[in-house]
C-alpha positions as CSV (number, residue, x, y, z in Angstrom):
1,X,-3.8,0.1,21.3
2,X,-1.1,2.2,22.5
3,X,-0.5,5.9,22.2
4,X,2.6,7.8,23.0
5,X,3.0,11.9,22.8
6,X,6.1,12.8,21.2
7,X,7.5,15.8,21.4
8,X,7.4,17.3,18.2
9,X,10.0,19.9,15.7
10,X,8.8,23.0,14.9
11,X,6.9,24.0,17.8
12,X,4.4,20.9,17.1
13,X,3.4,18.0,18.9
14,X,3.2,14.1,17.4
15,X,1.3,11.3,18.7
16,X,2.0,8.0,17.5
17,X,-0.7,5.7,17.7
18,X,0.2,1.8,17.0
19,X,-3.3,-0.2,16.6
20,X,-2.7,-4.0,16.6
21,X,-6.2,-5.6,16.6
22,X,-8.5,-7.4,14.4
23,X,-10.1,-6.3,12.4
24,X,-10.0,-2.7,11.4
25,X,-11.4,-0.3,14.0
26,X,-12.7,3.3,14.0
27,X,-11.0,5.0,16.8
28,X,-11.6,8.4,18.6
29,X,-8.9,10.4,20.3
30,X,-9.9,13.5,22.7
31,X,-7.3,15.9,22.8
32,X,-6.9,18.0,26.2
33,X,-4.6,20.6,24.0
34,X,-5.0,24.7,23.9
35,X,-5.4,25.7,20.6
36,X,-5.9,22.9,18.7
37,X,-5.7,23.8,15.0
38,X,-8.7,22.2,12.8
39,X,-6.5,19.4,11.5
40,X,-3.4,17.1,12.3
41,X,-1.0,16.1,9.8
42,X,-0.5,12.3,9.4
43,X,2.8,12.0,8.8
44,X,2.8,8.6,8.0
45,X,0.3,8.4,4.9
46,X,1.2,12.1,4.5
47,X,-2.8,13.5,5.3
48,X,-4.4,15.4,7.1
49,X,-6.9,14.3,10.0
50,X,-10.1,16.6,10.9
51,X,-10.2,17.7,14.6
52,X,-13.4,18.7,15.2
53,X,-14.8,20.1,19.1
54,X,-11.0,18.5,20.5
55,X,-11.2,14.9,18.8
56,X,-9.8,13.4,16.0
57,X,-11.6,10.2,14.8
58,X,-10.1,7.9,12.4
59,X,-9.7,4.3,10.7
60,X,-7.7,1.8,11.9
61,X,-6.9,-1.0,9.6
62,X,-4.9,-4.3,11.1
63,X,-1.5,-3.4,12.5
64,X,-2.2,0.0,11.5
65,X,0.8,3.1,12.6
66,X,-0.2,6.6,13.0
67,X,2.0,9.6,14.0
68,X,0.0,12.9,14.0
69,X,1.2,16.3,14.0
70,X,-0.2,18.7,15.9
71,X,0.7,22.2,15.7
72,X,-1.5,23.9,18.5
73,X,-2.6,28.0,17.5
């Protein structure tokens, strides 16, 4: 698994997460971020990701891509 920060438009940050095991995977990310808003946008499947107490926890199917957007408060 690999993960990147991005820096982001609009003020915002972006992760992009690449997950290229098998099989699918739930994966948990803690973010050390000020402000964290109470979700991310994925802009990849265009939805938004819970972050709940700094970590966003989500499904990783095969080969799966991610690129979150996080606009801290």
């Amino acid at each position: 698994m690999r993960v990147r920060l991005v820096p982001g438009e609009e003020d915002g940050e972006t992760a992009r997460v690449e997950e290229d095991a098998v099989p699918a995977m739930t994966v948990t990310f803690t973010l050390d971020i000020d402000g964290l808003p109470e979700t991310a946008l994925d802009m990849i499947d265009w939805r938004e990701v819970v972050i709940e107490d700094g970590t966003i926890t989500d499904s990783f199917e095969p080969f799966a891509v991610r690129a979150y957007r996080i606009v801290p408060d």
